[in-house]
N, CA, C and O atoms as CSV, one atom per row, in Angstrom:
chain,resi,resn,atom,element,x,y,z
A,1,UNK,N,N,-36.375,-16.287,-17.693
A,1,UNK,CA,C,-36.620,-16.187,-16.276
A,1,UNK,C,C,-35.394,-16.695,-15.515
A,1,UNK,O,O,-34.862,-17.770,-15.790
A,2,UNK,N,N,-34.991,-15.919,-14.598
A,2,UNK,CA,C,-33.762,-16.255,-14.025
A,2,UNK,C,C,-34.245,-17.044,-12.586
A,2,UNK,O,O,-35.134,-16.640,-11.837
A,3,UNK,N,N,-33.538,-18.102,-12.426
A,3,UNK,CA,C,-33.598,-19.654,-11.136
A,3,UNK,C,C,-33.121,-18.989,-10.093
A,3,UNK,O,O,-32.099,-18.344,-10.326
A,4,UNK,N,N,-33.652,-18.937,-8.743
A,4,UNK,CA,C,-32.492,-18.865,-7.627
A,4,UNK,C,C,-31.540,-19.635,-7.433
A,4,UNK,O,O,-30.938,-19.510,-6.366
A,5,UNK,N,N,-31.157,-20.541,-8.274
A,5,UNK,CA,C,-29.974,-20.941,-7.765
A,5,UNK,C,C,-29.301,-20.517,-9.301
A,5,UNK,O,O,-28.860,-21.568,-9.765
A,6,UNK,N,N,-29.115,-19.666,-10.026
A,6,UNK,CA,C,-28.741,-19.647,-10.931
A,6,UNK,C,C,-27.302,-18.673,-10.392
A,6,UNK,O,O,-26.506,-18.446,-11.303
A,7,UNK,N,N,-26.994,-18.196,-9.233
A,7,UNK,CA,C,-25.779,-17.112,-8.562
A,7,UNK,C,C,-25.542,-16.479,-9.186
A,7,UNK,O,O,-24.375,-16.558,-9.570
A,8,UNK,N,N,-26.477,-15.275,-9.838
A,8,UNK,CA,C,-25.837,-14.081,-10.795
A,8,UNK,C,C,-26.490,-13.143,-9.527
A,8,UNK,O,O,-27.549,-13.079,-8.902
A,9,UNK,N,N,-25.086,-12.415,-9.560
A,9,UNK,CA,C,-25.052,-10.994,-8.658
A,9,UNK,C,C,-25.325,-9.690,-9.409
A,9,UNK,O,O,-24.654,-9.722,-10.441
A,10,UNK,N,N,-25.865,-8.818,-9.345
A,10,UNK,CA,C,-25.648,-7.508,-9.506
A,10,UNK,C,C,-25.484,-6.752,-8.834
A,10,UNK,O,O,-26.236,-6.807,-7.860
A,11,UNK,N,N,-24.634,-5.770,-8.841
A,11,UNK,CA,C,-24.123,-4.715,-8.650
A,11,UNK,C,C,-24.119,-3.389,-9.143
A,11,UNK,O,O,-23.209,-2.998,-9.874
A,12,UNK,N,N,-24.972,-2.734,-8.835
A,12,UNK,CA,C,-25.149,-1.038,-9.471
A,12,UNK,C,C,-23.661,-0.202,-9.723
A,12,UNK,O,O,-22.714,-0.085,-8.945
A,13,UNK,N,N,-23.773,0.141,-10.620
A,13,UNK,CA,C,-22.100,1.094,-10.289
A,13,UNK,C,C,-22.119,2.540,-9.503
A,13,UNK,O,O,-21.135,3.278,-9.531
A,14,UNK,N,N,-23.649,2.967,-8.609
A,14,UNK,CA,C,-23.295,3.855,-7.855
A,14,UNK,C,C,-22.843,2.964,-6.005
A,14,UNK,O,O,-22.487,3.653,-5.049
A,15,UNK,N,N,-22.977,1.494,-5.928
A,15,UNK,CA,C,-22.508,0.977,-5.072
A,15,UNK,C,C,-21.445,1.084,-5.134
A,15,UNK,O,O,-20.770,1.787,-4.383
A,16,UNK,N,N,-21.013,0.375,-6.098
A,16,UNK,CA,C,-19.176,0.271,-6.302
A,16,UNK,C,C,-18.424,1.524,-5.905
A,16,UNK,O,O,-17.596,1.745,-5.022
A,17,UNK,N,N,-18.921,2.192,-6.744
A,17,UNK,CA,C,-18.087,3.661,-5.904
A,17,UNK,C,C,-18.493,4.114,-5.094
A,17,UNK,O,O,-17.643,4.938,-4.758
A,18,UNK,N,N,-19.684,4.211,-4.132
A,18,UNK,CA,C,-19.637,4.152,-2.355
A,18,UNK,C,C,-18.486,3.539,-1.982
A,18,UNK,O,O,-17.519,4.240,-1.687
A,19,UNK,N,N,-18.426,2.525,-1.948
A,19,UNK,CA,C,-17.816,1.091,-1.574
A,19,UNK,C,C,-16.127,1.874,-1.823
A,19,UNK,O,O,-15.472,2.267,-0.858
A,20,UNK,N,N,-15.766,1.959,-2.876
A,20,UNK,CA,C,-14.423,2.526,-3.134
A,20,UNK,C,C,-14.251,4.029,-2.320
A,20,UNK,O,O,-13.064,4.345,-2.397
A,21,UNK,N,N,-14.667,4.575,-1.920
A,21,UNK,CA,C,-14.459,5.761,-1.279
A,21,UNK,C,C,-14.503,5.916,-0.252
A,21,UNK,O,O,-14.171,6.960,0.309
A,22,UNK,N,N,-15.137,4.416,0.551
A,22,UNK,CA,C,-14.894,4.027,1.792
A,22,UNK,C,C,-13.527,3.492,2.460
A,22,UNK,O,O,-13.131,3.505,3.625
A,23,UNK,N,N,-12.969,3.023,1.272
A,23,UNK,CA,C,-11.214,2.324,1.356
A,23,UNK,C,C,-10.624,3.710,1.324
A,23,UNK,O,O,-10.014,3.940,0.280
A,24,UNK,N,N,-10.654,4.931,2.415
A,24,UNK,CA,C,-9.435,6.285,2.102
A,24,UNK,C,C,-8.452,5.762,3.328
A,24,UNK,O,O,-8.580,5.130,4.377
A,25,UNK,N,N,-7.313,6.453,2.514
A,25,UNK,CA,C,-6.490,6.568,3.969
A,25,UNK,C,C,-5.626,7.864,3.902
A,25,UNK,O,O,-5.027,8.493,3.030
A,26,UNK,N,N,-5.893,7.978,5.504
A,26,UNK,CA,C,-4.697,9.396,5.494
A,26,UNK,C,C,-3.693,9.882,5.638
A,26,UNK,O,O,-3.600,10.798,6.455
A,27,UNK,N,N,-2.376,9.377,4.771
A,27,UNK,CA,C,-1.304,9.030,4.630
A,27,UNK,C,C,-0.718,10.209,5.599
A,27,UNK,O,O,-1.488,11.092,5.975
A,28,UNK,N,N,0.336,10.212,5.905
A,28,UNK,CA,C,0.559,11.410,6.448
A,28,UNK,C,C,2.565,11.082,7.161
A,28,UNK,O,O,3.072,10.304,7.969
A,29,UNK,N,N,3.177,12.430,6.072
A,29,UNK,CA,C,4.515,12.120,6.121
A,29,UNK,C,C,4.897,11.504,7.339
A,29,UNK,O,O,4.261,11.765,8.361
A,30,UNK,N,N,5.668,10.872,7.357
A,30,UNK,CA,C,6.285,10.496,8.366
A,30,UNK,C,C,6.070,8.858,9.338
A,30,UNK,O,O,6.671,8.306,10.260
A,31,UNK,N,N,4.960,8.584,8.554
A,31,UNK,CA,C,4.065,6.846,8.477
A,31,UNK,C,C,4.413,5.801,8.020
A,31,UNK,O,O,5.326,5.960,7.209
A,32,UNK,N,N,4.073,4.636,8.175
A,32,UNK,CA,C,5.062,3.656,7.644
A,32,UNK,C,C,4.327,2.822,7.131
A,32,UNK,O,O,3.358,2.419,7.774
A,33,UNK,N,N,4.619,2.287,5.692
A,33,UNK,CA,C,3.485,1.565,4.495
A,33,UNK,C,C,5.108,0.217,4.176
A,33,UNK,O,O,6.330,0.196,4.028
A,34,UNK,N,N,3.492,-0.965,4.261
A,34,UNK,CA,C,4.235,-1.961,3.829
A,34,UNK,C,C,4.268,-2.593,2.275
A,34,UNK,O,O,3.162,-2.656,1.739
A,35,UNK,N,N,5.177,-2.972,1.653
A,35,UNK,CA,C,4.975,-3.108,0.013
A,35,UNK,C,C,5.577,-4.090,-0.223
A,35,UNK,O,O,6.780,-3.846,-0.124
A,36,UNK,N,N,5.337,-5.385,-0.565
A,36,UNK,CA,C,6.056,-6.310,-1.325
A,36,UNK,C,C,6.947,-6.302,-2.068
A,36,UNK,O,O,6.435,-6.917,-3.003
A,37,UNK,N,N,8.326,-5.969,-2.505
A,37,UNK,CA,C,9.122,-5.850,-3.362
A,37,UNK,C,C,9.463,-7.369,-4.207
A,37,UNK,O,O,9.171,-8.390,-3.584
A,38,UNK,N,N,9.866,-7.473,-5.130
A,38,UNK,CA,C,10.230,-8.297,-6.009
A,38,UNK,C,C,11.875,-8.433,-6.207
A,38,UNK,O,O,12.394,-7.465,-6.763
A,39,UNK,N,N,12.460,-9.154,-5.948
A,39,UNK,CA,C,14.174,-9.142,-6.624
A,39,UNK,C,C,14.328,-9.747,-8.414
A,39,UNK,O,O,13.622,-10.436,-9.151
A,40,UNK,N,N,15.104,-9.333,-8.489
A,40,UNK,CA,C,15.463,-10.129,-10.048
A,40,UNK,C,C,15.449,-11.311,-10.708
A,40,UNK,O,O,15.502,-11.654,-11.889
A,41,UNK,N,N,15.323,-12.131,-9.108
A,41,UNK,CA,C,15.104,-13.535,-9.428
A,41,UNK,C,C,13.740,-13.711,-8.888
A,41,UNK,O,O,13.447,-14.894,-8.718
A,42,UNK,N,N,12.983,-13.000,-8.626
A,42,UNK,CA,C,11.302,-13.481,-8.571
A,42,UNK,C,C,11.559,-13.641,-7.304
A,42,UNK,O,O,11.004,-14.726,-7.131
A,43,UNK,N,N,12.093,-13.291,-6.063
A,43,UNK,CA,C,12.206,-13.530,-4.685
A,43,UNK,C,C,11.440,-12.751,-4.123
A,43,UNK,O,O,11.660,-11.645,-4.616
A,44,UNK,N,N,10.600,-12.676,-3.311
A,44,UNK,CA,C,9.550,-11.496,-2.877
A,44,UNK,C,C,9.928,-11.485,-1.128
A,44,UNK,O,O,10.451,-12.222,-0.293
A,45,UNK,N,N,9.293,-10.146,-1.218
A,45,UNK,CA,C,10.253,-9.555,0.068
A,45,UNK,C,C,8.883,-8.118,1.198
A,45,UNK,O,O,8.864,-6.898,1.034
A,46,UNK,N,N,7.965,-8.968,2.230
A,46,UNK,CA,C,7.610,-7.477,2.894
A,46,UNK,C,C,8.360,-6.441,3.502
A,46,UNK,O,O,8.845,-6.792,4.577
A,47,UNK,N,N,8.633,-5.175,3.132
A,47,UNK,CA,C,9.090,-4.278,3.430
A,47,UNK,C,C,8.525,-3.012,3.566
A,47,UNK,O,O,7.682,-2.602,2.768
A,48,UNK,N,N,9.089,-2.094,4.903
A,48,UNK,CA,C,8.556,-1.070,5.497
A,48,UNK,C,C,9.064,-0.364,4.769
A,48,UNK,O,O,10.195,-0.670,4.392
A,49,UNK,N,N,8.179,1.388,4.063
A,49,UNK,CA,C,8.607,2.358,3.848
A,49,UNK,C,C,8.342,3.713,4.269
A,49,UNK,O,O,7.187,4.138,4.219
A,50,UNK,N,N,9.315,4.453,4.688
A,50,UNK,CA,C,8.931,5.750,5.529
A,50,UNK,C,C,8.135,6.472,4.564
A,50,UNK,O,O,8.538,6.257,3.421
A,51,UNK,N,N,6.753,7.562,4.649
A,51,UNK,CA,C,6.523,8.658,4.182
A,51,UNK,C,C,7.239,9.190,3.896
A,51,UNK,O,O,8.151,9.168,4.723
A,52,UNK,N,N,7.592,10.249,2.402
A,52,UNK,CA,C,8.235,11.341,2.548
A,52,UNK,C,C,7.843,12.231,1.689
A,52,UNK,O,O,8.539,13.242,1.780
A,53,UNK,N,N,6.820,12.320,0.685
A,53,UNK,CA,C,6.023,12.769,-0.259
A,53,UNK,C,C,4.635,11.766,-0.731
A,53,UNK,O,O,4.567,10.633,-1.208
A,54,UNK,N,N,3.800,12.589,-0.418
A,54,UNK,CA,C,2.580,12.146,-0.569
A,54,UNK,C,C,2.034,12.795,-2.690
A,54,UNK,O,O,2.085,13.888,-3.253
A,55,UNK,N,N,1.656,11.593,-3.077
A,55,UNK,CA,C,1.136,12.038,-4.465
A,55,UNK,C,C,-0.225,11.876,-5.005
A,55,UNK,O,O,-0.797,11.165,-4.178
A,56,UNK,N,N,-0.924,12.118,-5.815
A,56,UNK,CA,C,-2.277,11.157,-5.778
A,56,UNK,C,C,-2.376,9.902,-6.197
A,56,UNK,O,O,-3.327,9.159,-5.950
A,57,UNK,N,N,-1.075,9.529,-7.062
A,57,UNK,CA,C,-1.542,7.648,-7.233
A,57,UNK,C,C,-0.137,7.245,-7.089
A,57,UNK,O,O,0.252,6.321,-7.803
A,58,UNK,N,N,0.764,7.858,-6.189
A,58,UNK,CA,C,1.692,6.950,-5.601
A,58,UNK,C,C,2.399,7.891,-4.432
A,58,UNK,O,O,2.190,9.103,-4.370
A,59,UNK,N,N,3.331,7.122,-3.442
A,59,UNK,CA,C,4.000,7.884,-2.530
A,59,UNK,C,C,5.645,7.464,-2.672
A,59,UNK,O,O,6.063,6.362,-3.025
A,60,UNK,N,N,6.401,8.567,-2.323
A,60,UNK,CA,C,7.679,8.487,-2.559
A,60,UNK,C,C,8.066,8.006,-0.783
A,60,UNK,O,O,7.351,8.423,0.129
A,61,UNK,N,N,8.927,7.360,-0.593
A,61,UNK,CA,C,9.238,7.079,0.741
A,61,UNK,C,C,11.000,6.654,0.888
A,61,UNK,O,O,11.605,6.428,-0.159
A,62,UNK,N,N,11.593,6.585,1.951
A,62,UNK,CA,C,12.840,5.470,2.358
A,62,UNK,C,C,12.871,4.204,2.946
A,62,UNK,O,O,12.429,3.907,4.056
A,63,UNK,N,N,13.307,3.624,2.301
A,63,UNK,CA,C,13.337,1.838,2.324
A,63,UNK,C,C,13.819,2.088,4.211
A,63,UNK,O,O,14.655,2.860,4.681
A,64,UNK,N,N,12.994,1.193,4.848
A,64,UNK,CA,C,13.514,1.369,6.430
A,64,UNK,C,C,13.731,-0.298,6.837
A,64,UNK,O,O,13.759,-0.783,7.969
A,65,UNK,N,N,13.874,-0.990,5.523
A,65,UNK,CA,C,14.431,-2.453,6.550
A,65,UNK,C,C,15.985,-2.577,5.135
A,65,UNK,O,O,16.625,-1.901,4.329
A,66,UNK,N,N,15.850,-3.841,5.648
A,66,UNK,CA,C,17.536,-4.193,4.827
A,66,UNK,C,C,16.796,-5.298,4.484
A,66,UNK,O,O,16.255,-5.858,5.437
A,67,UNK,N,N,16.619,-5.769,3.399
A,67,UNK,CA,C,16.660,-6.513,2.228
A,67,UNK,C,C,17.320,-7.932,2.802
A,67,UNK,O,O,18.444,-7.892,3.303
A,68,UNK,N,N,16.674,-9.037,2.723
A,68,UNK,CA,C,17.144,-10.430,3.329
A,68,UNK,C,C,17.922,-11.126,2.003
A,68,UNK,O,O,19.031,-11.656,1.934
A,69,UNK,N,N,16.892,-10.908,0.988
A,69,UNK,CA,C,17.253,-11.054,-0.177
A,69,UNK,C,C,18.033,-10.534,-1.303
A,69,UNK,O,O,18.429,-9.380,-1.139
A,70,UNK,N,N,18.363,-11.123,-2.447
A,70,UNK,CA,C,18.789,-10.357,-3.456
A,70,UNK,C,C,18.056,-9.544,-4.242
A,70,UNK,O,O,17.357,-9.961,-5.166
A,71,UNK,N,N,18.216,-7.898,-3.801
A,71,UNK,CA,C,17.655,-7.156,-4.035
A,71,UNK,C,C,18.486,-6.082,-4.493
A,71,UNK,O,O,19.600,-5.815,-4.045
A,72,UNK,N,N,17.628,-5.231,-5.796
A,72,UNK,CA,C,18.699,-3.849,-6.146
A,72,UNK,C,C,18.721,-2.333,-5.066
A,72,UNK,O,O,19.375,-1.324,-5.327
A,73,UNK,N,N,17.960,-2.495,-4.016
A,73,UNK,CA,C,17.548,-1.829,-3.286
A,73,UNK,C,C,18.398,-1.819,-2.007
A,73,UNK,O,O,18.987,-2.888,-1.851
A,74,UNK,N,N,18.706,-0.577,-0.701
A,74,UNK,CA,C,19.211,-0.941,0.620
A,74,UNK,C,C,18.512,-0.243,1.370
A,74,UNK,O,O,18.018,0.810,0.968
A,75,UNK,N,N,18.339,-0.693,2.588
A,75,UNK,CA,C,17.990,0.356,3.663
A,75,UNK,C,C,18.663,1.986,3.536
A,75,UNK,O,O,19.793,2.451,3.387
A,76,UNK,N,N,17.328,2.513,3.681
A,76,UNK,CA,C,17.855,4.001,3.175
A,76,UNK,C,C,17.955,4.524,2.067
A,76,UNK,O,O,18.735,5.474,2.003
A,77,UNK,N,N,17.205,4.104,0.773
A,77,UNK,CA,C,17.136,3.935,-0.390
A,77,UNK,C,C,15.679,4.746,-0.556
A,77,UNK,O,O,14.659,4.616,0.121
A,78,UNK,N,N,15.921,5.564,-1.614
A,78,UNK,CA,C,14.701,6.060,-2.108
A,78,UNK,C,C,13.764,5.283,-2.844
A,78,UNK,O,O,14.117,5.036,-3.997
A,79,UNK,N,N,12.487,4.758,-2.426
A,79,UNK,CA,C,11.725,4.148,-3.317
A,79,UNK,C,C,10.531,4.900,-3.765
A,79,UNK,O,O,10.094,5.922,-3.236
A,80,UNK,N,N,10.039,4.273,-4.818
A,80,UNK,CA,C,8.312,4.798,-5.121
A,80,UNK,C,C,7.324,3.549,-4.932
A,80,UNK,O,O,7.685,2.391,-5.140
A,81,UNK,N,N,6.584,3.758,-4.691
A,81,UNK,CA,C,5.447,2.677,-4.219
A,81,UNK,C,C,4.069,3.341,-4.473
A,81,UNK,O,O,3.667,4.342,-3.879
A,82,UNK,N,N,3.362,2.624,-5.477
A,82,UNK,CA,C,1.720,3.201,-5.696
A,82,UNK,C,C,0.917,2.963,-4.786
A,82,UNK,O,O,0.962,2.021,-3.994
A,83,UNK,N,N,0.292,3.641,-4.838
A,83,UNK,CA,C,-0.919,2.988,-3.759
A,83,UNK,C,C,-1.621,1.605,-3.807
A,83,UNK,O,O,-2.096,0.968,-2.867
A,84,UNK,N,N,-1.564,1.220,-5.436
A,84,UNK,CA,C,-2.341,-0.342,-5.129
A,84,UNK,C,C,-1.554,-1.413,-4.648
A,84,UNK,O,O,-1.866,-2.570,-4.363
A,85,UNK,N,N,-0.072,-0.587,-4.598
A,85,UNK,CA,C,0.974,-2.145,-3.578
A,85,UNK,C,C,1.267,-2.318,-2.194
A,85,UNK,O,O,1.889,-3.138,-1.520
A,86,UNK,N,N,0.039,-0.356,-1.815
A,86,UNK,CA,C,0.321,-1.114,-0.554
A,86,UNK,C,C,-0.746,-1.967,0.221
A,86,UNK,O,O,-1.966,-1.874,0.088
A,87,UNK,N,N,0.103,-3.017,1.255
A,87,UNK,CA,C,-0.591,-3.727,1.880
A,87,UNK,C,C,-0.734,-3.256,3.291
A,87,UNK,O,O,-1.740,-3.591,3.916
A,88,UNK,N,N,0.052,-2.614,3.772
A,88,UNK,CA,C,-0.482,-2.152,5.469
A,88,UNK,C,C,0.215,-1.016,5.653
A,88,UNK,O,O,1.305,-0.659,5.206
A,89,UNK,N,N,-0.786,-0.344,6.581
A,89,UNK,CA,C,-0.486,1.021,6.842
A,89,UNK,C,C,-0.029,1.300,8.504
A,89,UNK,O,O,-0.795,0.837,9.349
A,90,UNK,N,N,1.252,2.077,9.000
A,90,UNK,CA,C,1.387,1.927,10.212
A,90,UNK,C,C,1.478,3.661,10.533
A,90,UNK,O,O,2.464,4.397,10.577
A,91,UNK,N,N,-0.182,3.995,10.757
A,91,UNK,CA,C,-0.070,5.511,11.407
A,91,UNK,C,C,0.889,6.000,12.883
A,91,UNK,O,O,0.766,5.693,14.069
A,92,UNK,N,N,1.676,6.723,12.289
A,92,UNK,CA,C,2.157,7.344,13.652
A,92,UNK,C,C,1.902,7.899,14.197
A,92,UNK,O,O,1.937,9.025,13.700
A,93,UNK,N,N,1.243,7.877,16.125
A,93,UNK,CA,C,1.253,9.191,16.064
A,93,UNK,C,C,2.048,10.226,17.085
A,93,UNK,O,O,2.073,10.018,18.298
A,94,UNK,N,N,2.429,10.898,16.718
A,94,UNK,CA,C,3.450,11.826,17.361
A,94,UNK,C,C,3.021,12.738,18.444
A,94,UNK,O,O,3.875,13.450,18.971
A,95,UNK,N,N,1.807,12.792,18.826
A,95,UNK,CA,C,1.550,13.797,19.768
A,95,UNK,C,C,1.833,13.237,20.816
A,95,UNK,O,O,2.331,12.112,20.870
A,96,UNK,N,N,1.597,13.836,21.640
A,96,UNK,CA,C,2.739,13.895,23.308
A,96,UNK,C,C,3.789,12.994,23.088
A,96,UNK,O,O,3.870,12.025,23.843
A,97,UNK,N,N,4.687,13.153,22.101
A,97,UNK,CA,C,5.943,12.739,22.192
A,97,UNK,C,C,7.121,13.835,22.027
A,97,UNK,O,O,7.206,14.589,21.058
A,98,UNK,N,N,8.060,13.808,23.172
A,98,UNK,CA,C,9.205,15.004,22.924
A,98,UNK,C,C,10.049,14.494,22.217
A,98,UNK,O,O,11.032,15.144,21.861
């Protein structure tokens, strides 16, 4: 017999994947995703990357800041970034802009 104070949770696994399909986003070229980079010496670094190919489990983009740190990377640099590194998403949006 299980105690109320015993804190066992359950969780169905048709929740979990509700729940996961609620986290979408709609990437869309030209947007700007933030990703933690790492340097060689374990120095960690938030950095903006432009859209420029959208994939299903990662996006290709250009590095759009300059590196504070020692990093193998520069502004203007082709990176890849998966989707589980990124941490923030900055939708653009372009309409009524000339």
């Amino acid at each position: 017999m299980i105690d109320e104070n015993d804190n066992i949770i359950t969780v169905c696994n048709d929740c979990v994947e509700k729940r996961k399909k609620q986290v979408v986003h709609n990437y869309k070229i030209g947007d700007l995703i933030k990703k933690r980079f790492v340097s060689k010496d374990g120095e960690r670094e938030l950095m903006w990357v432009i859209i420029k190919e959208i994939y299903p489990e990662k996006i290709i983009g250009i590095l759009d800041n300059k590196p504070l740190g020692d990093f193998e990377i520069k502004c203007g640099d082709q990176v890849e970034v998966k989707k589980t590194e990124i941490i923030q998403v900055l939708e653009l949006d372009t309409q009524g802009v000339d």
